[in-house]
C-alpha atoms as one frame of an Amber mdcrd trajectory, in Angstrom:
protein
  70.464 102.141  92.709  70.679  99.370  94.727  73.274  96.961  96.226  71.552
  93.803  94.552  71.822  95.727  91.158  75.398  95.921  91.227  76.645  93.000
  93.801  78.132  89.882  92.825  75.975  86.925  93.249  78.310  83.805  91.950
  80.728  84.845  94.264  83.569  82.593  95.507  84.360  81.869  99.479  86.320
  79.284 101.096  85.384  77.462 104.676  86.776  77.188 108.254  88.362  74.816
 109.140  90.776  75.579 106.104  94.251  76.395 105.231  96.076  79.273 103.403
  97.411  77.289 100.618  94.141  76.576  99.974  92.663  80.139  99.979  95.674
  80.751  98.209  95.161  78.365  95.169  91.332  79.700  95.046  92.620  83.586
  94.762  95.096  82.652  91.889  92.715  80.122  90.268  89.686  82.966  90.330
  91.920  85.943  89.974  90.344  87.922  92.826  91.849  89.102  96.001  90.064
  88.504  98.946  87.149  85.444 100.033  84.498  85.595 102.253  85.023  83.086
 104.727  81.911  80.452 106.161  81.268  78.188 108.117  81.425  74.762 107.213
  78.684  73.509 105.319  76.892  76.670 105.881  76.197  80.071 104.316  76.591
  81.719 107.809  79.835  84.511 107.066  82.374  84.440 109.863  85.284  86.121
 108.309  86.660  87.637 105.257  90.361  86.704 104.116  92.245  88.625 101.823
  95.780  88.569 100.209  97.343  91.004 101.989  96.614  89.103 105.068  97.940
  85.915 103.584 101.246  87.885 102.812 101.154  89.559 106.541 100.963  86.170
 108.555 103.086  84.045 106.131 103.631  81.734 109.841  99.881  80.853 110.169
  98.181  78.119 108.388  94.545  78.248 109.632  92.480  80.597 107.877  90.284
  80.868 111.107  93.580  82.725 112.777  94.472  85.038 109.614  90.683  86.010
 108.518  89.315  89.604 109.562  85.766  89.040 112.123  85.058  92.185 112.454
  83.652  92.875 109.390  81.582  95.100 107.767  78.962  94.197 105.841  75.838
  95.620 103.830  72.342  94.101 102.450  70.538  93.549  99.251  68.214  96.708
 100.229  70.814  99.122 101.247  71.751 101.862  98.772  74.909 101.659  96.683
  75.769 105.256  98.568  75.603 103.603 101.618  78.109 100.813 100.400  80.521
 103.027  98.887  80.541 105.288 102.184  81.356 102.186 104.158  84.491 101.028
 101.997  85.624 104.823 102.390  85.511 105.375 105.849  86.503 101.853 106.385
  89.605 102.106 103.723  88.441  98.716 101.864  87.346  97.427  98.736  85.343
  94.851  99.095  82.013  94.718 101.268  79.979  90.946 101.550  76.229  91.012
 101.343  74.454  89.422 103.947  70.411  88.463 104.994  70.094  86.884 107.855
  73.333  86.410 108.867  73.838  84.768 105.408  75.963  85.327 102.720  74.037
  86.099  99.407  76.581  88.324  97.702  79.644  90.422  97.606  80.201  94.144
  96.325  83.214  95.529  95.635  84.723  99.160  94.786  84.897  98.087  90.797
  81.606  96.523  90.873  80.648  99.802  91.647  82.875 101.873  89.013  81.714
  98.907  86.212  77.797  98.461  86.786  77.141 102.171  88.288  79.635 104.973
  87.808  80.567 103.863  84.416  76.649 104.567  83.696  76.747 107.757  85.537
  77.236 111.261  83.581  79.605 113.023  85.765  81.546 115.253  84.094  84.237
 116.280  87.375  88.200 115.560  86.195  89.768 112.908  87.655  92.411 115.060
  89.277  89.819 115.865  91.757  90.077 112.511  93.226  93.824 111.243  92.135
  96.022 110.765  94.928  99.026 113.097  94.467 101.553 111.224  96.949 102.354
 108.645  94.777 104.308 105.301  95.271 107.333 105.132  93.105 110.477 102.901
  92.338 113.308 102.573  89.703 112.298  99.648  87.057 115.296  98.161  87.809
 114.361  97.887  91.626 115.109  93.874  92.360 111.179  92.770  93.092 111.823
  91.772  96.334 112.992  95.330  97.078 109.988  96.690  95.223 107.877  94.252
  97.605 109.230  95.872 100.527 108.440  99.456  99.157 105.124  99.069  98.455
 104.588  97.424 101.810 106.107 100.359 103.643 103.744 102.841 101.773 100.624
 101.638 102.989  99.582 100.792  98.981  98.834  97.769  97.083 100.427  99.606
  93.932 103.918 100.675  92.974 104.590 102.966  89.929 107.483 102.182  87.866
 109.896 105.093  86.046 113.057 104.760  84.367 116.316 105.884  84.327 114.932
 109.039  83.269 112.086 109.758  86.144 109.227 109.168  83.148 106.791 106.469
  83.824 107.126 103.380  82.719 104.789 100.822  84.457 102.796  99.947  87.008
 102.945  96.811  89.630 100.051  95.573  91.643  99.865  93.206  94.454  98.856
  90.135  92.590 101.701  91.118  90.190 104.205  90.283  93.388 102.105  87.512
  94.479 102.362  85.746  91.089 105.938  86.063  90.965 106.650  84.605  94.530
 106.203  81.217  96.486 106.039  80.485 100.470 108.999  79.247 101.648 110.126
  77.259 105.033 113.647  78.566 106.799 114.993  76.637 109.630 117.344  78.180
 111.615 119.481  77.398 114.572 119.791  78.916 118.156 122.152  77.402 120.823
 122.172  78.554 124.571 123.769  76.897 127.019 122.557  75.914 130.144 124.437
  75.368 133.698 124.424  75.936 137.069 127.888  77.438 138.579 129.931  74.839
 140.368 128.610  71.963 137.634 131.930  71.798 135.360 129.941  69.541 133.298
 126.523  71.354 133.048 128.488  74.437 130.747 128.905  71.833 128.358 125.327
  71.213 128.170 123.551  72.713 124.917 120.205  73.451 124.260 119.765  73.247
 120.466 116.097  75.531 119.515 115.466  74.731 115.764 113.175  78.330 114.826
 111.351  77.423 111.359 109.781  80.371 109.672 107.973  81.413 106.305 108.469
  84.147 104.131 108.040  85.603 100.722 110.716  84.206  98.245 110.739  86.055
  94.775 112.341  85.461  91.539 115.428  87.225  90.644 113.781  89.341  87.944
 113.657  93.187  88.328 109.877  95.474  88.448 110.495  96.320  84.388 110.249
  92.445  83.430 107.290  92.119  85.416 105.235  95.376  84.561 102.105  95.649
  81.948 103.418  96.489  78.270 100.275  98.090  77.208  99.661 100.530  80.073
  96.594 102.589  80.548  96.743 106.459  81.695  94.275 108.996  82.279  94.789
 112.319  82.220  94.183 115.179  84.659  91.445 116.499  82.237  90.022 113.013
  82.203  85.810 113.003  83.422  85.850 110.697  86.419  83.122 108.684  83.984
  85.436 108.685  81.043  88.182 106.748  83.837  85.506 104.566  84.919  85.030
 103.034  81.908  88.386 102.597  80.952  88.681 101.133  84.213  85.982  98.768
  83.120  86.783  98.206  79.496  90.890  97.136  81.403  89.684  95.596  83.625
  91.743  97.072  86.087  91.371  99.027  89.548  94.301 101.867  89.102  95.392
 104.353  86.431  98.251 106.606  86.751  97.342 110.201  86.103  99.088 112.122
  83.697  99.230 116.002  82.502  99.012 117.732  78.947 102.905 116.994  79.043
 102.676 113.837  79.444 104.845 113.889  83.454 103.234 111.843  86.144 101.331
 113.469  88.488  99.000 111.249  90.030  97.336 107.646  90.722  93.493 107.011
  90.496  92.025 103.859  92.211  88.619 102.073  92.299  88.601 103.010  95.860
  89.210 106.649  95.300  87.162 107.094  92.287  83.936 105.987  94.363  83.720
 108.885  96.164  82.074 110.558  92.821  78.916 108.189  93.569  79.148 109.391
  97.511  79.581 113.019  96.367
């Protein structure tokens, strides 16, 4: 199968010059998590932008100095194989589709799972490619707390439990994003300045007015924010049976459970398409 079977074509990208508020409006209006970035009036990909980067340089405005240029990329041609390999080794989930130095598309790790391994008869278990170190918090973690823990892991996930260590939930990235706001803080550094002999010059102050942006969340806790209706598979699950729950959720993570029903694992787009590598 090919990347042109499976790749988005009506795909969404914003332009340099631009802003983040801008890229940030387009992510929330489209519900997706990362743009390709072009230049003005032009198909011709520069950059990619994604949320993550958007929360990681919350001082920056231009897109131009927040976007990733290094990128990899992939072609109508290549072989979905080839794609998934490249979001593996490169530890992404999202790969545009160029020809010609233009962008024509964009293929992502649950493009794959919903138009190819969802197709696909394989009949491994999903434990096979679960991750087993698994990022977890109390539901009654504040969410800016819970932010801060699922930055330090390295995820874009957090698993909820409760009181009694069962799960109870699951929190995403775009879950924290939609339940914070940007916000300016000024603050205020005096030094004074002299030079010894000057009885005057001591009295001198330098006033440097430091303005800075960060994350502001609401004051509710992970359990008000987390799905209701939450979707498991379990360690017995075929990694075709997950993608297509995956699909029919529409979502791009599924906490693993065994015949008891305990937590004991986490299975994302990203991980699952290994099975089309393998």
């Amino acid at each position: 199968m090919l990347v042109k079977e499976v790749m988005s074509e009506d795909i969404h990208y914003i332009q340099v010059p631009g802003n983040r508020l801008n890229a940030l409006e387009l992510m929330r209006e489209k519900n997706v998590s990362g743009l390709p970035v072009v230049k003005s009036g032009t198909k011709t990909l520069v950059g990619l932008v994604t949320r993550s980067d958007l929360v990681n340089n919350p001082d920056e405005e231009q897109i131009a100095l927040i976007m990733t240029r290094n990128l990899v990329t992939t072609t109508p041609d290549d072989d979905i194989k080839d794609a998934a390999i490249k979001m593996i080794e490169n530890n992404i989930r999202r790969v545009p589709v160029v020809h010609d130095g233009e962008l024509v598309g964009l293929v992502t790790a649950f493009d794959l799972i919903q138009k190819a391994l969802s197709k696909l008869d394989i009949g491994e278990p999903v434990k096979e490619y679960m991750l087993k170190n698994i990022p977890t918090t109390w539901e009654r973690t504040p969410l800016n707390v819970a932010f801060e823990m699922m930055r330090y892991s390295g995820f874009k996930v957090l698993i909820a439990l409760n009181k009694d260590g069962k799960l109870s939930g699951i929190l995403t990235e775009t879950d924290f994003i939609n339940e914070s706001e940007v916000v300016s803080e000024r603050t205020v550094h005096n030094t004074s300045v002299g030079t010894e002999g000057d009885k005057w010059s001591w009295d001198s102050t330098n006033v440097l007015y430091v303005i800075t942006n960060h994350l502001k969340f609401s004051d509710k806790e992970v359990k008000d924010v987390v799905a209701v209706d939450l979707i498991t598979a379990t360690t017995r699950t075929t990694v075709t049976e997950c993608a297509n729950k995956m699909r029919h959720h529409n979502i791009e993570q599924i906490p693993v459970i065994d015949v008891d029903g305990e937590l004991t694992g986490l299975v994302r787009a990203t991980d699952l398409i290994k099975a089309i590598k393998d």
